[in-house]
Residue, then its C-alpha position, 0 to 999 in steps of 0.5 A: x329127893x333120890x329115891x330107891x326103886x326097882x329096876x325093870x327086869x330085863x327081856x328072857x335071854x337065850x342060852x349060852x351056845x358052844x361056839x368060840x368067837x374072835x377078833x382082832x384090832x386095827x383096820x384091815x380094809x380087807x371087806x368082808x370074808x363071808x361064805x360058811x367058812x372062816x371068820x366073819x368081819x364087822x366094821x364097828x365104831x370106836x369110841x376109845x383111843x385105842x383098840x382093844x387086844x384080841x387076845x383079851x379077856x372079853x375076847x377070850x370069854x367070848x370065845x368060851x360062849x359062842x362060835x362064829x368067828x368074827x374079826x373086829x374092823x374098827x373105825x374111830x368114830x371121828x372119822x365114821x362118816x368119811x371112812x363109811x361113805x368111802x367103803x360104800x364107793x368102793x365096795x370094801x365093805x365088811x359082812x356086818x357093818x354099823x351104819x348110821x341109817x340118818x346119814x344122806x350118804x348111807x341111805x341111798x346105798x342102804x336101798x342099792x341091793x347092797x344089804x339083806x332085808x333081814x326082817x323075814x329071818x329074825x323071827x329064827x332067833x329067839x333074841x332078835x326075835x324078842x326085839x320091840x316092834x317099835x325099834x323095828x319100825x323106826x329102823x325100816x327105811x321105806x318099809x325095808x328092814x336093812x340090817x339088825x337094829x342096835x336097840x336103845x332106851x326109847x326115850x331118855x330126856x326129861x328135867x332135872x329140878x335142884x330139890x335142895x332149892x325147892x325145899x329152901x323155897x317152899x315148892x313141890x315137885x312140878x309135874x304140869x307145864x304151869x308148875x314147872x314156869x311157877x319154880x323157874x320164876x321162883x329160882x329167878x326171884x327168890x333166893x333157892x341158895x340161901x347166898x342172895x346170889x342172883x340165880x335162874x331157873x332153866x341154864x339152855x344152851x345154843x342148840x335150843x331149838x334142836x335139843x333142850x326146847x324141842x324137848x319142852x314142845x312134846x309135852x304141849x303136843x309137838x311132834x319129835x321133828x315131824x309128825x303126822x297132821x290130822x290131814x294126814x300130811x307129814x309136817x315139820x314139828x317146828x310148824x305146827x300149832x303145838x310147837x308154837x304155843x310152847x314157844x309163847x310159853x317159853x317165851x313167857x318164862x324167858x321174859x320173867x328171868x326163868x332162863x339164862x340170858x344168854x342161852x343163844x351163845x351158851x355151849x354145852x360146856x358152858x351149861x354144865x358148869x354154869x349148873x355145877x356152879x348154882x347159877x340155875x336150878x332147872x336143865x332138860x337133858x338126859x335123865x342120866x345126867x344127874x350123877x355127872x352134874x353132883x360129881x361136877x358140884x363136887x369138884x367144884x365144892x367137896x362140902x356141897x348138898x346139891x340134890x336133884x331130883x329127876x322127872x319124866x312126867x310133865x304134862x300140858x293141860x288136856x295133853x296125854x303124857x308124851x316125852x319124844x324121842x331123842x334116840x330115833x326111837x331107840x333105834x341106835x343104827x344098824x348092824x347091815x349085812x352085805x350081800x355081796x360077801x354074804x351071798x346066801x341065806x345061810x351066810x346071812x343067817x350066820x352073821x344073824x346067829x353071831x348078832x343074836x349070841x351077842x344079845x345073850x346076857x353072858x356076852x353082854x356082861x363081858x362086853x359091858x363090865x367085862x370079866x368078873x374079879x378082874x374088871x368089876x366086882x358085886x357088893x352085897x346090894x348086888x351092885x357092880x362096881x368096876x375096880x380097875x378103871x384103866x384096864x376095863x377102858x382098855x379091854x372092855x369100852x372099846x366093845x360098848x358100841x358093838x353090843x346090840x343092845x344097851x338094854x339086855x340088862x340094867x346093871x344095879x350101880x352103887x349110885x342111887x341116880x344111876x338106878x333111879x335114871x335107868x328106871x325112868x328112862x326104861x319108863x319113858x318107852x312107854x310114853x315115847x313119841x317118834x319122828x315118823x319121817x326118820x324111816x322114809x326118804x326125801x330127796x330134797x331134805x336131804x338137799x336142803x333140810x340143813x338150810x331150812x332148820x337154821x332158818x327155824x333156829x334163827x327165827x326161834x331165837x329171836x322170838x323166845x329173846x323178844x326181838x320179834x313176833x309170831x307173825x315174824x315166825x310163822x312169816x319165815x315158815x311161809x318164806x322156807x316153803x319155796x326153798x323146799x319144805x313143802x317139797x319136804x312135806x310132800x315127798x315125805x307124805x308120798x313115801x308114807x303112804x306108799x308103805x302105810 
């Protein structure tokens, strides 16, 4: 059951500066102006079929707070990987530039000399400063800080149970591994609908192996992709003993109706309506999922009494509570400054300042609900509510994917899973384990990694459908090894212990 609780506050923010901002829509190419005079520019995703008006409200109140110009280079996040890699061939860079530090074409310009190790000047600014020591860690690209971490929840994955079915079958809230197969056999055997409709428990879909599974084998002790081994190599997850007992415990559950048939050729769509449409009562996803599966039950039947209730504890046996990483360990990319248009310090320190203005709970406002009595309004509970839809997607989504944190405030919402959601996830960081081969470079994953998880996912697939053994599993394992996993390891071993 749903149940109010009080957000995590969020970090001291610094005070409002006196300096004016602006920014213009489109693409100028133009790279960047850098140098302490004129504006600076951003190349920053967009995630909105438009741009946003530079002489918009969020703009213009952006103004009023700080005072670094900034011109808004805006990339449709469709094309982001081909308008990146060709700005890095060409040089047309801007001064900051979002990057996605997990794209083989970005990592090797990252360490070129192209962008600032900003590390040693956070400590300057009192919002960066305050960003959390693990974001920074898993922002680092061989132990180099190259841009300004966008900082996410650690962790925001866990399981969404029907508590309407619960309560109709009798059962409690699982927290344990065992608990959680015991209410996936009772959706499949019973009748958690009170229709006799037939029913199962997890609704998985075809990315399994990479997503809603990967997700389960943390609680058994797996690693988030990669992990370090009691021998200190770094070891793919999907390797090690951890995993393979949650794939036999899948398994298990699979074998007695607890998951969808056909969960191999199942895509996302297909999962969310096949919930929306009571055919399972069980999903690992995002915990901020619940509210979108209730407005889907709801178009689907107006009269529906679904509930969901939301858990981010489950545990396995001996295994301390563990959720993985499904953000890079909060770490949502990097704001890179150029060094080319950026020469000195100062220059840098200035593309800084305007990055630690922005994490100011005034800007963050403004570049999340926008401007007050124009785009949201708050009810006497506190909660925002936003009155013009249209006109906030026009003028105030667009700037979502520029703030440097989804985090400087967690706004209180009229919807109680809204609240609950943010709650567990700002819970889960402390629980969070991340792939600590994200920070470190391997020349053959980035050459062969692709083929080496289709090879996982297929012999997955096959195994938790019983169309073959462990031993056929942990075969393919031994086959990938000279078609460079164990080069993988090795190289990943190397670079972590030359920065350890």
């Amino acid at each position: 059951m749903i149940q109010r609780r009080s957000l995590l506050k969020a970090l001291p923010v610094a005070a409002a500066g006196g300096l004016a901002l602006s920014a213009c829509g489109g693409n100028s190419g133009s790279g960047g102006s850098g140098g302490s005079d004129g504006s600076l520019t951003w190349m920053s995703m967009l995630h909105t079929p438009t741009t946003p008006d530079a002489a918009g409200p969020v703009m213009t109140g952006l103004q009023e707070h700080s005072g670094i110009e900034v011109e808004f280079q805006w990339v449709p996040d469709a094309s982001k990987e081909e308008k990146i890699t060709a700005a890095l061939a060409s040089g047309s860079l801007a001064d900051i530039n979002t990057l996605n530090q997990g794209m083989a074409s970005v990592r090797e310009p990252l360490a070129s000399g192209l962008f600032w190790d900003v590390e040693p000047l956070l400590a300057e600014f009192p919002n960066l400063a305050a960003i959390n020591p693990a974001i920074i860690d898993a922002a680092r690209l061989d132990g180099v800080l190259y841009g300004v971490p966008f900082q996410k929840p650690m962790a925001r994955y866990g399981v969404l149970v029907r508590q309407d079915w619960l309560d109709r079958l009798g059962l409690e809230v699982p927290h344990t591994t065992a608990e959680l197969e015991e209410v996936a056999r009772a959706f499949a055997e019973g009748d958690p609908t009170g229709t006799g409709s037939q029913t199962t428990g997890f609704i998985d879909r075809e990315e399994s192996f990479m997503v809603g599974f990967r997700s389960l084998s943390g609680y058994f002790g797996a690693g988030d992709r990669f992990e370090l081994d009691p021998s200190g190599k770094i070891v793919p997850a999907a390797t090690t003993e951890a995993f393979k007992e949650a794939m036999e415990w899948y398994r298990g559950v699979y074998e007695a109706g607890g998951i969808n048939k056909e969960f191999i050729t199942t895509q996302k769509q297909n999962q969310q309506q096949a919930i929306a449409q009571d055919k399972g009562g069980l999903v690992v996803t995002g915990l901020f999922e619940a509210k979108n599966y209730v407005a889907l039950a709801n178009e689907i039947n107006a009269e529906t009494e679904v509930e969901w209730t939301l858990i981010n504890d489950i545990t396995h046996e001996d295994v301390p509570r563990r959720i993985l990483s499904d953000t890079n360990g909060g770490m949502g990319g990097l704001m890179a400054l150029n060094t080319q248009t950026l020469k000195s310090e100062e220059d840098a320190k200035r593309a800084l300042g305007l990055i630690d203005k922005l994490l100011d709970e005034e800007s963050f406002e403004l570049m999340t609900n926008g401007v007050e009595g124009t785009h949201f309004e708050i009810d006497a509970d506190g909660a925002v509510t936003i009155t013009d839809q249209t006109r906030w997607e026009q003028e105030v989504q667009p700037y979502s994917s520029s703030r440097p944190s989804d985090q400087v405030v967690l706004y209180k919402s009229t919807d109680p899973y809204v609240n609950l959601a943010n709650e567990l996830m700002a819970e889960n960081d402390e629980f969070a384990i991340v792939n600590p081969a994200q920070s470190l470079s391997s020349t053959t994953y980035d050459a062969q990694w692709t083929t080496i998880e289709t090879a996982l996912n297929d012999a997955y697939n096959t195994f938790i459908m019983g169309q073959s053994s462990m031993a056929d599993y942990e075969s393919t394992i031994e086959s990938l090894r000279g078609q460079g996993l164990d080069d993988i390891i090795a190289e990943y071993t190397e670079a972590h212990d030359a920065v350890s």
